[in-house]
PDB file of N, CA, C and O in Angstrom:
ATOM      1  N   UNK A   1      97.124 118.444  74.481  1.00  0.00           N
ATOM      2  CA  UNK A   1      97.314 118.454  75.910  1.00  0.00           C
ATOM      3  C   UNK A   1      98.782 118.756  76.220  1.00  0.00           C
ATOM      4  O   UNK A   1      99.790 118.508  75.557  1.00  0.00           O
ATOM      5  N   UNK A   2      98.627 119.385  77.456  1.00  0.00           N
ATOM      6  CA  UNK A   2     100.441 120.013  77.528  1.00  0.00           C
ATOM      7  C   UNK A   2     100.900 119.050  78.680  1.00  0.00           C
ATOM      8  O   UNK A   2     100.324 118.901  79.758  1.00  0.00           O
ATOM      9  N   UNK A   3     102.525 118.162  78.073  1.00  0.00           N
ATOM     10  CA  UNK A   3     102.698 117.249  79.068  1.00  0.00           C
ATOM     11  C   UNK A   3     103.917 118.321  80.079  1.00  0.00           C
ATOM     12  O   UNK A   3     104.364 119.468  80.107  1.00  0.00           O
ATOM     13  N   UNK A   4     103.999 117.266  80.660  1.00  0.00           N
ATOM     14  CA  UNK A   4     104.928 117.777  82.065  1.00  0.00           C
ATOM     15  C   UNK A   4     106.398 117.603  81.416  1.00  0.00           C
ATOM     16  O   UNK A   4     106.820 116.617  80.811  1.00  0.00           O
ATOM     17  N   UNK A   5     106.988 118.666  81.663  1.00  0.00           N
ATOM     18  CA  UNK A   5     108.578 118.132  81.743  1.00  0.00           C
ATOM     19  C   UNK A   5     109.197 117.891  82.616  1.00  0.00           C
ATOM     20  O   UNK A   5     109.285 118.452  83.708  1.00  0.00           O
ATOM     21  N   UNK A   6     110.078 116.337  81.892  1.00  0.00           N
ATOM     22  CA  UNK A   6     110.745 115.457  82.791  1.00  0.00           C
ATOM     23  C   UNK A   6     112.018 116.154  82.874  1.00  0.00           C
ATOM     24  O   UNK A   6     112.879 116.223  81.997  1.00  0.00           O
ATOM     25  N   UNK A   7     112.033 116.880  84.544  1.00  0.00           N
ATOM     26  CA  UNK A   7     112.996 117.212  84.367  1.00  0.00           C
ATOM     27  C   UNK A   7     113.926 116.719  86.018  1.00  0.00           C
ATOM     28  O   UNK A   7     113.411 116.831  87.131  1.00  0.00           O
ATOM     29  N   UNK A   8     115.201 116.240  85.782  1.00  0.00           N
ATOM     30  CA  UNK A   8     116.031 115.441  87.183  1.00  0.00           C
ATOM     31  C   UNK A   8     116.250 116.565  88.003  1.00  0.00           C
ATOM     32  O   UNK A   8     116.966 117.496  87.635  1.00  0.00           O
ATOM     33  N   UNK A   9     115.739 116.537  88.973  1.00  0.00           N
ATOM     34  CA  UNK A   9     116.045 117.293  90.271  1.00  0.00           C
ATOM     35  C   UNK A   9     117.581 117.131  90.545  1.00  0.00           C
ATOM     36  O   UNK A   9     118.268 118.138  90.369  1.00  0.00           O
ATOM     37  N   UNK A  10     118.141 116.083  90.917  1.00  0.00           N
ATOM     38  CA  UNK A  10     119.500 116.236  90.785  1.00  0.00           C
ATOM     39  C   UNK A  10     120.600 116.635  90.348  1.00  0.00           C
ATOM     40  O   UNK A  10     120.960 116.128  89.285  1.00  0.00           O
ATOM     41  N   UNK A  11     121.353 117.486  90.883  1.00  0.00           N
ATOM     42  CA  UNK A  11     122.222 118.386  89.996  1.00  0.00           C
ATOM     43  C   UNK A  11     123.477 117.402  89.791  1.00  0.00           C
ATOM     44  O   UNK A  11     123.853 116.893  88.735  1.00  0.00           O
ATOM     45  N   UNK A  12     124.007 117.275  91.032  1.00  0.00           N
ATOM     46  CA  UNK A  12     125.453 116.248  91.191  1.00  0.00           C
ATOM     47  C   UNK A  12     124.822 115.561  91.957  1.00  0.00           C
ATOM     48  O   UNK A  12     123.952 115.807  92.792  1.00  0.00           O
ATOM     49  N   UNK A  13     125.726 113.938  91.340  1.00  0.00           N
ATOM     50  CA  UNK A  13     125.976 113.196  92.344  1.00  0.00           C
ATOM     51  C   UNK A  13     127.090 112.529  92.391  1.00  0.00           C
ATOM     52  O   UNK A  13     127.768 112.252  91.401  1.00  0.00           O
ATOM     53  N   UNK A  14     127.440 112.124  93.951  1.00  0.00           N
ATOM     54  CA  UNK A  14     128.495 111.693  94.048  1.00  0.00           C
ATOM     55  C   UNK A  14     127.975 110.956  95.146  1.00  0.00           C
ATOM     56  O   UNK A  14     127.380 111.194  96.197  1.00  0.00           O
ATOM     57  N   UNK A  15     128.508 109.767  94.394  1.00  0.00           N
ATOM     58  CA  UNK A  15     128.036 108.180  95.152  1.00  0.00           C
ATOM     59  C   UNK A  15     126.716 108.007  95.634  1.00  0.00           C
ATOM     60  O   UNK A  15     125.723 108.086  94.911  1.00  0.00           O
ATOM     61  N   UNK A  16     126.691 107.732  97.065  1.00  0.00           N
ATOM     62  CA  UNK A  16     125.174 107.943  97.639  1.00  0.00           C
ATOM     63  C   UNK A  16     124.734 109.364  97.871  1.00  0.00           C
ATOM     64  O   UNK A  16     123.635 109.597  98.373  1.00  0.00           O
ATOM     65  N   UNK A  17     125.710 110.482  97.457  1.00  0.00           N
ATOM     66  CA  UNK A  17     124.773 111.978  98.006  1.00  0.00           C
ATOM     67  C   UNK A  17     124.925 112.356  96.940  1.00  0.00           C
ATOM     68  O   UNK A  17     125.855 112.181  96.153  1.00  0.00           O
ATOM     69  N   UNK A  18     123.606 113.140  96.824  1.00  0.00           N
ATOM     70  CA  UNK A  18     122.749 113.600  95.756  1.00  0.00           C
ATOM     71  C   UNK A  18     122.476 115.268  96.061  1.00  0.00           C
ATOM     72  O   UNK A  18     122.444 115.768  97.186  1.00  0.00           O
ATOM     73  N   UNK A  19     122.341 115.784  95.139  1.00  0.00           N
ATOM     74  CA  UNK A  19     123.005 117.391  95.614  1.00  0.00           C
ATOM     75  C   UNK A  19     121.253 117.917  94.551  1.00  0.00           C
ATOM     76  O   UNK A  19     120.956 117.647  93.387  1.00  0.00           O
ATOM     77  N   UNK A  20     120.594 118.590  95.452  1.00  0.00           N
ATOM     78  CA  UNK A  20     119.631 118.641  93.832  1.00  0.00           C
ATOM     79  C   UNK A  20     119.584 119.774  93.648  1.00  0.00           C
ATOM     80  O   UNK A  20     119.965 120.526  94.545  1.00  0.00           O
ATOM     81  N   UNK A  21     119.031 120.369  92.245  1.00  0.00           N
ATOM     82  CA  UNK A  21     119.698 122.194  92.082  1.00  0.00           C
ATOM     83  C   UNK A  21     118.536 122.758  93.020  1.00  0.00           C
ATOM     84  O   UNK A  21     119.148 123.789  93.300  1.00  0.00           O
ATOM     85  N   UNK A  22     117.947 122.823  93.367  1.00  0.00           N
ATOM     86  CA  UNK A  22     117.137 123.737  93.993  1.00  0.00           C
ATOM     87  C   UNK A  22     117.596 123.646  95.097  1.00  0.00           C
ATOM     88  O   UNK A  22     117.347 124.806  95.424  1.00  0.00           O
ATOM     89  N   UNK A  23     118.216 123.100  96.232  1.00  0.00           N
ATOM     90  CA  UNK A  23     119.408 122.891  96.920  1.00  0.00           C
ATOM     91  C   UNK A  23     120.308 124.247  96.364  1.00  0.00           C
ATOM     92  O   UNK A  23     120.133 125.362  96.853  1.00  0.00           O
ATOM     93  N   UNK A  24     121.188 124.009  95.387  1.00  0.00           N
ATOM     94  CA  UNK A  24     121.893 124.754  94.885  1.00  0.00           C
ATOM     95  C   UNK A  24     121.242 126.351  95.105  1.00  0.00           C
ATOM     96  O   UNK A  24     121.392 127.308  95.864  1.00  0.00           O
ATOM     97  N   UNK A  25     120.645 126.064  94.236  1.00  0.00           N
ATOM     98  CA  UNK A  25     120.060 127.351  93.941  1.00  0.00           C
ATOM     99  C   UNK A  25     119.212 128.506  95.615  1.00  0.00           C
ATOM    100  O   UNK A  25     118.830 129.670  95.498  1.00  0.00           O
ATOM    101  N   UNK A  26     119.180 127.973  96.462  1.00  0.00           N
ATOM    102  CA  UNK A  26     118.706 128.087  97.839  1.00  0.00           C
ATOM    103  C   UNK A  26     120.080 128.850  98.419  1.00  0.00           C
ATOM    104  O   UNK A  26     120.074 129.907  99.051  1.00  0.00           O
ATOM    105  N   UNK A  27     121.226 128.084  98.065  1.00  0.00           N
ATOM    106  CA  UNK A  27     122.957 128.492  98.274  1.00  0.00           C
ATOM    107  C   UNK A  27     122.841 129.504  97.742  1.00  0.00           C
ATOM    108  O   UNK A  27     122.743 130.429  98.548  1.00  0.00           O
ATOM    109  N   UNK A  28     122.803 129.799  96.700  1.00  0.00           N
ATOM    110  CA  UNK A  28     123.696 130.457  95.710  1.00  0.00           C
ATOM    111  C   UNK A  28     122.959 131.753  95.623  1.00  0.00           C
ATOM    112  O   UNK A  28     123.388 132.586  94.826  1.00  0.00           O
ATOM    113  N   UNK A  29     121.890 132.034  96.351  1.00  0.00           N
ATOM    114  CA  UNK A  29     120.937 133.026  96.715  1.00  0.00           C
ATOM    115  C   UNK A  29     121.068 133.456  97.856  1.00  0.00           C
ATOM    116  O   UNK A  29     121.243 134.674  97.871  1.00  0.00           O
ATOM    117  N   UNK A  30     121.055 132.794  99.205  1.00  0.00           N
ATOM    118  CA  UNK A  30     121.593 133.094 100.359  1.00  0.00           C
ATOM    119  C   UNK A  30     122.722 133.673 101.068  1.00  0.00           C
ATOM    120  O   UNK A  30     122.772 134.187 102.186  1.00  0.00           O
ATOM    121  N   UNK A  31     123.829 133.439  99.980  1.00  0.00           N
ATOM    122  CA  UNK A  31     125.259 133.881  99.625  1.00  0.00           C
ATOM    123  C   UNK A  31     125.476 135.447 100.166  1.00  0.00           C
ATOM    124  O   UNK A  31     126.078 135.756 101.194  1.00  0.00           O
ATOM    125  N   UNK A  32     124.787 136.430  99.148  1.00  0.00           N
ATOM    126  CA  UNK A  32     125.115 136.934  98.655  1.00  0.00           C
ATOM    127  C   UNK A  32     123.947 138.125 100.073  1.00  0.00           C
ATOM    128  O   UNK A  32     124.296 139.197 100.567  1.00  0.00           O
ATOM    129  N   UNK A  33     122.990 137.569 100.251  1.00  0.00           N
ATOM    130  CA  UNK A  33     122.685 138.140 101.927  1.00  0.00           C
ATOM    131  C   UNK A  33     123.079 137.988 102.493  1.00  0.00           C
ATOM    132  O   UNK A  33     123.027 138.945 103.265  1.00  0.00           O
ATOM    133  N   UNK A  34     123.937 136.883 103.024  1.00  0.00           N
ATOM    134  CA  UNK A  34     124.597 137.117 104.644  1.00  0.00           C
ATOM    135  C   UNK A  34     125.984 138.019 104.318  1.00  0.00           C
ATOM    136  O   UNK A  34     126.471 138.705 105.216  1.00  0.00           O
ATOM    137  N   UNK A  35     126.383 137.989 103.430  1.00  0.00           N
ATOM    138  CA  UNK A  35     127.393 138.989 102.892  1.00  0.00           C
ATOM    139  C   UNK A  35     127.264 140.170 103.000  1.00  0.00           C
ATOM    140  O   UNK A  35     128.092 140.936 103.493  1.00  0.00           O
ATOM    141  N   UNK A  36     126.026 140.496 102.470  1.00  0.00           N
ATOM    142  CA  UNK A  36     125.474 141.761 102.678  1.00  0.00           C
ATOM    143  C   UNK A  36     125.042 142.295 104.181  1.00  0.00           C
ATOM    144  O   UNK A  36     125.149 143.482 104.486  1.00  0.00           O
ATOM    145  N   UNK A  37     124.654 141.510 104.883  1.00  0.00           N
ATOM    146  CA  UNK A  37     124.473 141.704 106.428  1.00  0.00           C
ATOM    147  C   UNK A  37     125.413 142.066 106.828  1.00  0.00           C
ATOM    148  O   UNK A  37     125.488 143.257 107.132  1.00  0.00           O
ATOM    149  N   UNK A  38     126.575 141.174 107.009  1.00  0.00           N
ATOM    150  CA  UNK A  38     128.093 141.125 107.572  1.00  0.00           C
ATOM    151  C   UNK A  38     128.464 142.725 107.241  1.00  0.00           C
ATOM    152  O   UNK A  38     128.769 143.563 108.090  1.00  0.00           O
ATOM    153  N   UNK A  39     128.363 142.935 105.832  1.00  0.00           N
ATOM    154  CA  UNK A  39     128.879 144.117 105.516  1.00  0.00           C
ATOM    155  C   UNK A  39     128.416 145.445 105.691  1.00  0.00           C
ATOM    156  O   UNK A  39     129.110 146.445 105.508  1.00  0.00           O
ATOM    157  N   UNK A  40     127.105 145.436 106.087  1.00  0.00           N
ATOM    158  CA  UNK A  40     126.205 145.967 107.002  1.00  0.00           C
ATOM    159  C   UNK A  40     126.579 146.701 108.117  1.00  0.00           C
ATOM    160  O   UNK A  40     126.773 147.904 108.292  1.00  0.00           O
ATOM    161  N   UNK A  41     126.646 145.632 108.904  1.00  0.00           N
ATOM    162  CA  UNK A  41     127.368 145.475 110.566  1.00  0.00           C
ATOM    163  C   UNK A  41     129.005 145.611 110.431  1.00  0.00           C
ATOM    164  O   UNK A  41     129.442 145.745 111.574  1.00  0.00           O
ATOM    165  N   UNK A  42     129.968 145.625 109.566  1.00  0.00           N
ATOM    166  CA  UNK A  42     131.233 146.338 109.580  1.00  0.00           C
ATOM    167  C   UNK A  42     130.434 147.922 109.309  1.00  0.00           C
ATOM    168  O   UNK A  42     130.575 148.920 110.016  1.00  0.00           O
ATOM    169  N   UNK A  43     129.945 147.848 108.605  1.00  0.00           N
ATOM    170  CA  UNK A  43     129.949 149.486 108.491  1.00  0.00           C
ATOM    171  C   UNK A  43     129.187 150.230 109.246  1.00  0.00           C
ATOM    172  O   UNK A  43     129.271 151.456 109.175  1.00  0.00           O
ATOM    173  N   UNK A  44     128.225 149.549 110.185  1.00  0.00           N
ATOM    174  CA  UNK A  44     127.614 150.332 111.201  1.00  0.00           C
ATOM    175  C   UNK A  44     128.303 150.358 112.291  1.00  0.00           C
ATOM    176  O   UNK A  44     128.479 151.438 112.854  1.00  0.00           O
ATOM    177  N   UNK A  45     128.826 149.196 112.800  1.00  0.00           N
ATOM    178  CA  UNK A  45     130.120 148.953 113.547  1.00  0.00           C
ATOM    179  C   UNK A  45     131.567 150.157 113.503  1.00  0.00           C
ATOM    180  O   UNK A  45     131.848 150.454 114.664  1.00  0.00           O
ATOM    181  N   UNK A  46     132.290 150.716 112.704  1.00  0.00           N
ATOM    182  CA  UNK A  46     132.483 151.256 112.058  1.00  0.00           C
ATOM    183  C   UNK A  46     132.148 152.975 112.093  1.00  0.00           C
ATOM    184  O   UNK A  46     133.069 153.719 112.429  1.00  0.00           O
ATOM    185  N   UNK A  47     131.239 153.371 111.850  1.00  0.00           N
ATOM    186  CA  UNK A  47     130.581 154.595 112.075  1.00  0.00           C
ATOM    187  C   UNK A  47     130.369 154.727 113.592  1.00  0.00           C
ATOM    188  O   UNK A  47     130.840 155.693 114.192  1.00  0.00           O
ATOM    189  N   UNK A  48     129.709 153.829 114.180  1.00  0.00           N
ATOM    190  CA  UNK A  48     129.690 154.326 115.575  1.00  0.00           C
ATOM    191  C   UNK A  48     131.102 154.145 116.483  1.00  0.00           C
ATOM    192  O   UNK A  48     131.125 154.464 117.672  1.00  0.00           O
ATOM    193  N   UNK A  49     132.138 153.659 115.862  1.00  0.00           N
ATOM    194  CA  UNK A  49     133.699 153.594 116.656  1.00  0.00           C
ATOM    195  C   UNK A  49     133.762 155.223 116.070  1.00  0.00           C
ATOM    196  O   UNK A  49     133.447 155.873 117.067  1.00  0.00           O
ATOM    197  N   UNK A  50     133.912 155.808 115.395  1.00  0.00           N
ATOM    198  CA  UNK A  50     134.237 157.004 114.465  1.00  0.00           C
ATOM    199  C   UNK A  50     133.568 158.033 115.550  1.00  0.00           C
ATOM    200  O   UNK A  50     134.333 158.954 115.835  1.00  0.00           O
ATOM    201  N   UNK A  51     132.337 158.069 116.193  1.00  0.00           N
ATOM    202  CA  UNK A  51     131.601 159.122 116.568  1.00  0.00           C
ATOM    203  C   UNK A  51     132.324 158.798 118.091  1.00  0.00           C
ATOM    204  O   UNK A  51     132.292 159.874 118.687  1.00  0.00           O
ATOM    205  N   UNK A  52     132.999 157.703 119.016  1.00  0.00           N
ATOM    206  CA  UNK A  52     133.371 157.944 119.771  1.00  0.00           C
ATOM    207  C   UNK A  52     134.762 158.632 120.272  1.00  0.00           C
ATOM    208  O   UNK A  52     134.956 158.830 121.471  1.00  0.00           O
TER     209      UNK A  52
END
């Protein structure tokens, strides 16, 4: 039979707050789109100052 792995949701903690990686990992993914948006909108931003 295949058991479950015990595995701690918690990545850090510090004192009473508890940080858990999938938390993390939600960050550390999201990052890297709004970045990409932003940089998006400079450069469409950008092109249409150019054509006026």
């Amino acid at each position: 039979m295949l058991t479950y792995p015990d595995i701690d949701p918690v990545a850090i903690q510090l004192g009473p707050v508890a940080i858990h990686w999938y938390g993390l990992m939600g960050q550390v993914l999201s990052a890297p789109m709004i970045l990409l948006g932003l940089l998006l909108i400079v450069l469409a931003y950008r092109q249409t100052a150019r054509q006026r």
